[in-house]
C-alpha positions as CSV (number, residue, x, y, z in Angstrom):
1,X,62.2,21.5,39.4
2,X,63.9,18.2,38.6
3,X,64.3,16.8,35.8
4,X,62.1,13.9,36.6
5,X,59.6,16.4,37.5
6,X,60.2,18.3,34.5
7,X,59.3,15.4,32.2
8,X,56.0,15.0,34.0
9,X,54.9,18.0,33.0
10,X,55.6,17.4,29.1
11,X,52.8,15.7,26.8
12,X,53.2,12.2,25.9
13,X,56.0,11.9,28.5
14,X,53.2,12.9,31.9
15,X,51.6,9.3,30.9
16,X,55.0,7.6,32.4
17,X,54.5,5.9,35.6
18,X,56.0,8.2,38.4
19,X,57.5,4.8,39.6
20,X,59.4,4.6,36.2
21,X,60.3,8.3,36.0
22,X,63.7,9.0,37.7
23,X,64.9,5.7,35.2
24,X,63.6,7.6,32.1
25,X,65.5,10.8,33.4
26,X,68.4,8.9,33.4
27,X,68.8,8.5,30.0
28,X,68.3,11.9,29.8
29,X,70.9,14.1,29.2
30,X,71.2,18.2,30.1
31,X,72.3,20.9,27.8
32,X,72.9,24.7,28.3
33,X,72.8,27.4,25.0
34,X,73.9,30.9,24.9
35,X,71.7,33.6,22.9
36,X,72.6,33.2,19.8
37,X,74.2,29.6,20.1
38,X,72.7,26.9,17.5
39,X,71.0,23.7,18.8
40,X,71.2,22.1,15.7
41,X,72.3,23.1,12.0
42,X,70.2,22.7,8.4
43,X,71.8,19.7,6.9
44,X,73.5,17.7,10.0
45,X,72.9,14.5,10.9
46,X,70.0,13.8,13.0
47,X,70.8,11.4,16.1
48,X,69.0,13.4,18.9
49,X,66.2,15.4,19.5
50,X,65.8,18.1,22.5
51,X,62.9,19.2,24.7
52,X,63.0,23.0,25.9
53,X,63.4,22.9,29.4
54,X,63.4,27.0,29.5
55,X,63.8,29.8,27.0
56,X,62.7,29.9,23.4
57,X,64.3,28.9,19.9
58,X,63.8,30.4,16.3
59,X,63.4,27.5,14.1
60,X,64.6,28.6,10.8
61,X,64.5,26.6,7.3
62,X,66.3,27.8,4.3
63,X,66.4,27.4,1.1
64,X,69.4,25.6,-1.4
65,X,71.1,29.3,-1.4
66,X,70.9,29.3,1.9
67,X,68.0,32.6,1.8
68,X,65.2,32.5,4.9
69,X,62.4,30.7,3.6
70,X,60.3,30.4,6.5
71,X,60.4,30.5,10.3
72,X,58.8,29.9,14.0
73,X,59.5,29.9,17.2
74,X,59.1,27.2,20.1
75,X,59.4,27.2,24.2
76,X,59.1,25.3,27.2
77,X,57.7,21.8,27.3
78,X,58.0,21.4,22.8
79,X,60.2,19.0,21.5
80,X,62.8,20.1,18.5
81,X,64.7,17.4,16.1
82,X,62.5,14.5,16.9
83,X,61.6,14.1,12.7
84,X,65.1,13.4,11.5
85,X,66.0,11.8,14.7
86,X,63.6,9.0,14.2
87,X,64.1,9.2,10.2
88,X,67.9,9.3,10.0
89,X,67.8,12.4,7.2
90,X,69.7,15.4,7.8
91,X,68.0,18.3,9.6
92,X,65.5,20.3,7.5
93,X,65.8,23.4,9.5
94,X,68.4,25.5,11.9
95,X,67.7,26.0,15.4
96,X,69.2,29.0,17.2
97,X,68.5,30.0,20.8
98,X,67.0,33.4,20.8
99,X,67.5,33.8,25.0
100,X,69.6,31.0,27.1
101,X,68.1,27.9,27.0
102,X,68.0,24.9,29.0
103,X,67.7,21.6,27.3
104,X,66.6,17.8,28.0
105,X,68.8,15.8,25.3
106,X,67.4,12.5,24.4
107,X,69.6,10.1,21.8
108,X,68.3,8.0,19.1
109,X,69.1,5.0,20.6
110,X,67.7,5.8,24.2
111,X,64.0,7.5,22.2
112,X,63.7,4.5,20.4
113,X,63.3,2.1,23.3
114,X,61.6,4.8,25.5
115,X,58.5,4.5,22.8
116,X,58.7,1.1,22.7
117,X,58.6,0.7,26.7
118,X,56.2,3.7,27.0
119,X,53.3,3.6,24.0
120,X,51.8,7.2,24.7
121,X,55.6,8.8,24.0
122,X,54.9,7.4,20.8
123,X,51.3,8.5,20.2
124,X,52.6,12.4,21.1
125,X,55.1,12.2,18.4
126,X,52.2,10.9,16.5
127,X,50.0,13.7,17.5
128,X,52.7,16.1,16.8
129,X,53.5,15.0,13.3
130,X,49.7,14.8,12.3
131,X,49.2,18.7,13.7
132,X,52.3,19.6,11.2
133,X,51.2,17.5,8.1
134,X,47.7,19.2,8.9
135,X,49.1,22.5,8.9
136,X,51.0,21.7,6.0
137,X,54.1,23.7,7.0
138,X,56.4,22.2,4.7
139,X,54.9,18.1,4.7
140,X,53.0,18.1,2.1
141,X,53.5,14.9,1.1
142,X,53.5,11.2,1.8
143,X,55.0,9.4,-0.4
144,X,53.9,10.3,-4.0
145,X,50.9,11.6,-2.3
146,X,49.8,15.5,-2.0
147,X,48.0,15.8,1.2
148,X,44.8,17.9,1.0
149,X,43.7,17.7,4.5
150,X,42.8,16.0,7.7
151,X,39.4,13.4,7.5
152,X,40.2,12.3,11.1
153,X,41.6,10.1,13.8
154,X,41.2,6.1,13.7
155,X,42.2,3.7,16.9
156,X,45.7,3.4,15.4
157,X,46.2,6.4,14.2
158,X,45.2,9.5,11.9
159,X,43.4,9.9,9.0
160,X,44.0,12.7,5.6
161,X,42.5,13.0,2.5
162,X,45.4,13.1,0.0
163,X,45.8,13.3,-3.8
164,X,47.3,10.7,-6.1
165,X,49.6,13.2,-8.8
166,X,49.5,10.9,-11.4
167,X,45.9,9.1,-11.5
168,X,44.5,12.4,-10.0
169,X,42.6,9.7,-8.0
170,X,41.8,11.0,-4.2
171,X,42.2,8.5,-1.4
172,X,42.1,8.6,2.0
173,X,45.4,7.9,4.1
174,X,45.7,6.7,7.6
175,X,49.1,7.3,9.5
176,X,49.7,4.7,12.3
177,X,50.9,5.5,15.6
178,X,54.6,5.4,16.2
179,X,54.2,3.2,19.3
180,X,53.1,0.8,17.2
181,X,55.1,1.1,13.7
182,X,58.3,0.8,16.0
183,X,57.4,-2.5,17.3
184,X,60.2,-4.7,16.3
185,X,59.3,-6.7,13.5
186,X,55.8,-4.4,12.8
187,X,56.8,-2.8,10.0
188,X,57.7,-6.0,8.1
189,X,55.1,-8.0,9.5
190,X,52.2,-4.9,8.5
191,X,53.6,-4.6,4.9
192,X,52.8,-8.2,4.0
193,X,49.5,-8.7,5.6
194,X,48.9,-5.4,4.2
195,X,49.2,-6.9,0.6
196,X,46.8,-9.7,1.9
197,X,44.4,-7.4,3.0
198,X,44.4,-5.3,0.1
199,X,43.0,-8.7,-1.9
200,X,39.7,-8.5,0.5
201,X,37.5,-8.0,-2.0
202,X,33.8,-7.4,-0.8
203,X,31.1,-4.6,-0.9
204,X,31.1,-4.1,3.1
205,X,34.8,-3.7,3.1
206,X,36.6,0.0,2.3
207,X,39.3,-0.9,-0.2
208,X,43.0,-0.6,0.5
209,X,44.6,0.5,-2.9
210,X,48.4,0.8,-1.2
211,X,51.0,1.6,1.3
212,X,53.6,4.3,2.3
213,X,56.6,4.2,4.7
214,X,57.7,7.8,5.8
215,X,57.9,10.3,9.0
216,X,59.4,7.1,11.1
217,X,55.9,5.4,10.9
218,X,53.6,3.3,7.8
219,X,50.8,5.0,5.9
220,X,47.7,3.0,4.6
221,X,46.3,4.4,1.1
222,X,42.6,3.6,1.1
223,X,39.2,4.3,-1.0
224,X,38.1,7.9,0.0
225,X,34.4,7.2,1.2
226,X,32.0,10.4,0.8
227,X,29.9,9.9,4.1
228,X,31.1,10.0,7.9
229,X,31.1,6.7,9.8
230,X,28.4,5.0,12.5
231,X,29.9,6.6,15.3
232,X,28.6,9.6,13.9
233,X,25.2,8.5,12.9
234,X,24.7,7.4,16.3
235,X,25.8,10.9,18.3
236,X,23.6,12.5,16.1
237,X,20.3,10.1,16.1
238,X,20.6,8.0,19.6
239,X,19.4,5.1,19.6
240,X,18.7,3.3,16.1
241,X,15.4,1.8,15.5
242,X,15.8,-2.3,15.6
243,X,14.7,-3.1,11.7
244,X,17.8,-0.1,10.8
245,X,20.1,-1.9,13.3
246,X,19.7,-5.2,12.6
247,X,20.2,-3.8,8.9
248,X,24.0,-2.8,9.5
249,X,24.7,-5.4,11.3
250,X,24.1,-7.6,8.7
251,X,26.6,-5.7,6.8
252,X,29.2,-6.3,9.1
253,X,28.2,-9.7,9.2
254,X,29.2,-10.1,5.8
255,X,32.2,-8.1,6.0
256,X,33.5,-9.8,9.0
257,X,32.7,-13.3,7.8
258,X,34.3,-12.7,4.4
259,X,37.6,-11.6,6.2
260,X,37.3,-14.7,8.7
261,X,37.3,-16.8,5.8
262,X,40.4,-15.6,4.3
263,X,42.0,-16.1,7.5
264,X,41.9,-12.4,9.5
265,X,40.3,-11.1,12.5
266,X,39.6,-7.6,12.6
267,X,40.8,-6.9,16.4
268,X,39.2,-3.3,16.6
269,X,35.5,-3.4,15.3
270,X,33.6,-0.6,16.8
271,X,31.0,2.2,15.2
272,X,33.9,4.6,14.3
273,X,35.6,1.9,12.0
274,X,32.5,1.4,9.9
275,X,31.8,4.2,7.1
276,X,28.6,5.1,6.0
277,X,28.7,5.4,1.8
278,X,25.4,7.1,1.3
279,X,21.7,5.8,1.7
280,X,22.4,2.8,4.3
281,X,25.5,1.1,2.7
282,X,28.2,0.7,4.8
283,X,31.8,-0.8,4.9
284,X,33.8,-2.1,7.2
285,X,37.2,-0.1,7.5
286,X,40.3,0.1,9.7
287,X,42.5,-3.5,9.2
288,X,45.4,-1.8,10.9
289,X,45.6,-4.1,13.3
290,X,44.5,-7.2,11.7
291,X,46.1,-10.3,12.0
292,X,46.0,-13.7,10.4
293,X,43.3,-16.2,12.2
294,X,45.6,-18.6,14.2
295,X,45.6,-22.0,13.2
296,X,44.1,-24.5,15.0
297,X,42.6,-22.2,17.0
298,X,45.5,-21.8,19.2
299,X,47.9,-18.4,19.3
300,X,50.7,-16.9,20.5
301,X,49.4,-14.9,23.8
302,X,50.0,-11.2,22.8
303,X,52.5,-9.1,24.5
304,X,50.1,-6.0,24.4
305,X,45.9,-5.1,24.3
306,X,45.3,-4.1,21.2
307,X,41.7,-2.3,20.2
308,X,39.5,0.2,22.0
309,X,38.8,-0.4,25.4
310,X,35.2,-0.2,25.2
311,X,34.6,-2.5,22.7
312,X,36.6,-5.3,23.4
313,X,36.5,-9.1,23.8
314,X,37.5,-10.8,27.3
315,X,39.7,-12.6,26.2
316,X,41.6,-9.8,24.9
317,X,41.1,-7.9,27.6
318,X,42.7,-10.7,29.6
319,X,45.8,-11.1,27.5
320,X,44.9,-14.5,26.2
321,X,45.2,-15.6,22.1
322,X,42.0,-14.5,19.7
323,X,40.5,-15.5,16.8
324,X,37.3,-14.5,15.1
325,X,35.3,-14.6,18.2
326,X,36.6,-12.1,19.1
327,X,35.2,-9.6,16.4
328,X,31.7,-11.3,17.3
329,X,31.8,-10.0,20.8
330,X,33.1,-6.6,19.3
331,X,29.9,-6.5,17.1
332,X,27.4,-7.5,19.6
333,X,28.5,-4.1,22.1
334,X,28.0,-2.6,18.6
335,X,24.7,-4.0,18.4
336,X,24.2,-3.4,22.3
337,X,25.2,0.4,21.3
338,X,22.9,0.8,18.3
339,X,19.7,-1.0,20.0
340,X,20.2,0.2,23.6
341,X,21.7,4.2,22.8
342,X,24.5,3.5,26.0
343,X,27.5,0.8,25.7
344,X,27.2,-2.5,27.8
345,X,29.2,-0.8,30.4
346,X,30.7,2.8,31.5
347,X,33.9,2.7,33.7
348,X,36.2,5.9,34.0
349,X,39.7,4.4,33.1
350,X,41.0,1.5,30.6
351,X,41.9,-0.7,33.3
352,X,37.9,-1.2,35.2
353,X,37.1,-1.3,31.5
354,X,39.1,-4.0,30.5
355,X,37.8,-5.8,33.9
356,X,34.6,-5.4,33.2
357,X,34.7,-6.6,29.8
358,X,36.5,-10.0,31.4
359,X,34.4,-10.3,34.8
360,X,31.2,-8.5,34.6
361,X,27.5,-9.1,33.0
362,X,26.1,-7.1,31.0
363,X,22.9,-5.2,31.8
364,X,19.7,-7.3,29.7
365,X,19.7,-5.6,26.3
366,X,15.8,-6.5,27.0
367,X,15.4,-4.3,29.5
368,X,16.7,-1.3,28.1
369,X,15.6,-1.8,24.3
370,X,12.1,-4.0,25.1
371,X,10.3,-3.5,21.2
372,X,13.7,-5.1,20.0
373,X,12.6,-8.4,18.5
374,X,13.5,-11.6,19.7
375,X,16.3,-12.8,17.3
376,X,18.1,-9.7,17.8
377,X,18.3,-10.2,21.4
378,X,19.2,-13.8,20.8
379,X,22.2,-12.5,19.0
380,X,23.1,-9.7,21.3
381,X,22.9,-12.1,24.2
382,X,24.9,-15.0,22.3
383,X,27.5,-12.7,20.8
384,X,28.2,-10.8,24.8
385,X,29.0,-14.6,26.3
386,X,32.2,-14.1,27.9
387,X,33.4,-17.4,27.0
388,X,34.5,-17.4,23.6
389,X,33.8,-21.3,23.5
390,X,30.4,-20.7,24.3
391,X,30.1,-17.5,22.7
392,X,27.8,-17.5,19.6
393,X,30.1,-18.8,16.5
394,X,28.5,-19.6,13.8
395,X,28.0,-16.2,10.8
396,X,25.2,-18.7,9.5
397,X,23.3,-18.4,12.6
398,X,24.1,-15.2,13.3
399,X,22.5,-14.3,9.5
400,X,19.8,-15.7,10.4
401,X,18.7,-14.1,13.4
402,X,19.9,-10.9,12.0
403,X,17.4,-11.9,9.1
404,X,14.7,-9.4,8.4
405,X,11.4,-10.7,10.2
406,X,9.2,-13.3,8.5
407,X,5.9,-14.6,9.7
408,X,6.0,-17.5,12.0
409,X,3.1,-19.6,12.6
410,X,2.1,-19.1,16.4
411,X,0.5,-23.0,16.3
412,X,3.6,-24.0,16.1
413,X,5.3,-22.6,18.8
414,X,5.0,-23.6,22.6
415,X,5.3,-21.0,25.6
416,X,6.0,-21.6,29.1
417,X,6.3,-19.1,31.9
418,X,9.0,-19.7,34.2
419,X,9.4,-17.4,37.6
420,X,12.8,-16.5,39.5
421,X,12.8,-14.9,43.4
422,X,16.1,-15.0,44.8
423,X,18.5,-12.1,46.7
424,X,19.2,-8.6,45.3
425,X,23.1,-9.3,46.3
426,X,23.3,-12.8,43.6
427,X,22.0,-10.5,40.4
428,X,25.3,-10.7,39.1
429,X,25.0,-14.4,39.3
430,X,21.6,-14.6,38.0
431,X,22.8,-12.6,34.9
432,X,25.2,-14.9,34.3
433,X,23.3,-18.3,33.9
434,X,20.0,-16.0,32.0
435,X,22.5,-15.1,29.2
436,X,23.9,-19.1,29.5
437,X,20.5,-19.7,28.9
438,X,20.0,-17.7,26.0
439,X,22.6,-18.7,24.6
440,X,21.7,-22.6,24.4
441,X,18.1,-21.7,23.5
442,X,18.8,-19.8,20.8
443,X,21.0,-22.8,19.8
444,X,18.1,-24.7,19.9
445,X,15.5,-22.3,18.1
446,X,13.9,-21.2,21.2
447,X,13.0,-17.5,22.5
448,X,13.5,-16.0,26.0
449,X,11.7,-13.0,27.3
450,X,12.7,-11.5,30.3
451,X,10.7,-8.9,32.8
452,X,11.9,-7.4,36.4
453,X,9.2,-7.5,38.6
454,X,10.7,-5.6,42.3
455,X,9.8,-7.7,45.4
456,X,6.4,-6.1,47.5
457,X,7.8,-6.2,51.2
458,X,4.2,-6.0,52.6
459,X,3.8,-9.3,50.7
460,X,4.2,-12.7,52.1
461,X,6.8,-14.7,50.1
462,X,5.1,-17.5,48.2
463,X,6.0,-21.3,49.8
């Protein structure tokens, strides 16, 4: 087996292009231990990690006397070293081969760019550091923190419930991926926003009390909610009824609007990032990949798509700047979720998501959720427009049609029935211009309702 092969076979490093793979071996190197022969020393300096090509180590930590405190063994296909590789603190265990061993040797220097280059390297180190702060072999702690156990897993990263030793306060603590803490400039840039986020002060938002730096990556200390999060909710109920819907949006409404206004988007709004606190208050949670609202409405075009595939705005999905219309699209396939118990649309990989998201219509909420009431589908409709210029804007209006129902006075209202024949192939086409249309009536104050009627071929066609 080559080496190139080799590496395709290893986690984190199999979602390399094969295209890109004889490159990446290059910067590999190759390394050959006798039984008994150390890998790597308690103490040393750590400037390269290894991946055990074949044979087994004995990974042994000792204590200041140098007495056995603990010990385990790893094989083919696990890394070794990559903690104080990407740290820079001495080694915090030996490593002896037990058989002969073949090695891949990767330096600091060449692992550092291959995350950056190569985002799921990154999230298997992150992986593999949450499974041994889980465990709680020996990383116990972040920071001043004792780690209690794992809550779960966020869109950038992992989430633990932890322990503050002086306040005896618990929080909650997300770790962010690697791939994206070693972004040049992140971890500067994610400190101070993270200060400016901590000052969003509002019921619908989860609190952000601090921050740690440790393990090569950024921690976020956070309120430690008792309840589970929407996502949840909705596995377990299917679709929600309208009134309870239109109920939590409103929540996020307020959440999102609040953070708007001090100048943030959200980026990655979606039913797993919004926590359920008991009875039906919830908050919106996850900043981690907040940035500030550009000015002007004009943006540097970002180098990477950031946020969750199936929840995510065109234009982001397309590369191109964002701003808070962005988190309005992000809540209406919320809203599409909750109402409609399926998202907008269902694509087997990220990249016919991302085009759909950017191309395609969505199906008519009204079809698949008909008792939802007309405002609701007025927002849905205005907040899936694809162009953010056109997409529905305003929190006021969106308030308001998220509003619980009041009476309205049928005499003042005017209907009008309109009817539409034209070929199967132009649905996607007619799809379009309906939601258009939606849009600018609910602009406007006005209602559509829509039903499919199939075409009767033993009919003649109407002149």
């Amino acid at each position: 087996m080559s080496l190139a092969e080799f590496l395709s076979s290893v986690p984190g490093f199999s979602e390399i292009p094969a295209a890109d793979m004889a490159e990446v071996a290059a910067i590999c190197g190759e390394r050959r231990f006798a039984a008994g022969e150390a890998l790597m020393r308690q103490g040393e300096p750590g400037d390269r990690m290894f991946l055990i090509r074949t044979g087994r180590v004995r990974v042994i930590k000792r204590n200041e006397l140098g007495a056995e405190i603990a010990s385990f063994w790893l094989g083919p296909r696990q890394p070794v070293g990559e903690m104080a590789l990407l740290t820079g603190e001495p080694r915090s265990a030996d490593v002896i081969a037990e058989e002969a061993v073949e090695a891949v040797e990767l330096r600091r220097e060449a692992f550092s760019a291959l995350i950056l280059e190569y985002p799921p390297v990154g999230a298997f180190l992150t992986e593999l550091l949450g499974r041994r702060l889980e465990e709680g072999g020996g990383i116990s702690r972040v920071g001043k923190y004792r780690l209690l156990g794992k809550l779960g897993r966020g869109g950038t990263g992992q989430v633990f419930e932890a322990l503050h030793p002086t306040l005896g306060r618990t929080v909650a603590i997300k770790m962010l991926s690697h791939a994206l803490a070693m972004r040049p400039g992140f971890r500067e840039h994610f400190l101070a926003e993270a200060r400016t986020i901590a000052s969003l002060n509002h019921p619908n938002i989860v609190v952000v009390y601090d921050t740690e730096a440790a393990y090569a990556t950024l921690f976020l200390v956070m309120e430690r909610l008792p309840g589970g999060d929407l996502a949840r909710i909705m596995r377990e109920h299917g679709r929600l009824p309208p009134v309870r819907a239109a109920a939590i949006l409103r929540q996020l409404a307020a959440a999102l609007s609040h953070a708007h206004h001090k100048g943030f988007v959200h980026r990655d709004v979606k039913p797993a990032n919004v926590a359920a606190c008991g009875g039906e208050h919830f908050k919106l949670m996850d900043f981690g990949l907040a940035r500030p609202i550009p000015v002007g409405g004009a943006g540097e075009r970002p180098r990477t798509v950031d946020g969750t595939p199936h929840y995510i705005a065109p234009e982001t999905a397309m590369g191109k700047p964002v701003d808070g219309r962005a988190d309005i699209y992000s809540l209406g396939v919320v809203a599409f979720e909750m109402l409609a118990g399926r998202l907008p649309f269902e694509r087997d990989g990220v990249q016919q998501m991302l085009r759909a998201h950017a191309l395609e219509e969505p199906p008519d909420i009204a079809m698949l959720a008909p008792e939802t009431p007309a405002p609701l589908l007025q927002f849905v409709r205005g907040a899936l427009v694809k162009d953010p210029a056109r997409r529905l804007s305003s929190w006021e209006r969106i308030q308001a049609l998220l509003a619980p129902a009041s009476p309205v006075e049928v005499s003042s209202r005017r209907e009008e029935l309109l009817r539409l024949r034209f070929p199967p192939e132009k649905q996607p086409a007619v799809d379009h211009l309906i939601n258009v249309l939606c849009h600018d009536l609910g602009e406007l104050g006005g209602e559509l309702s829509r039903a499919r009627f199939e075409d009767d071929p033993g009919r003649p066609h109407e002149p």
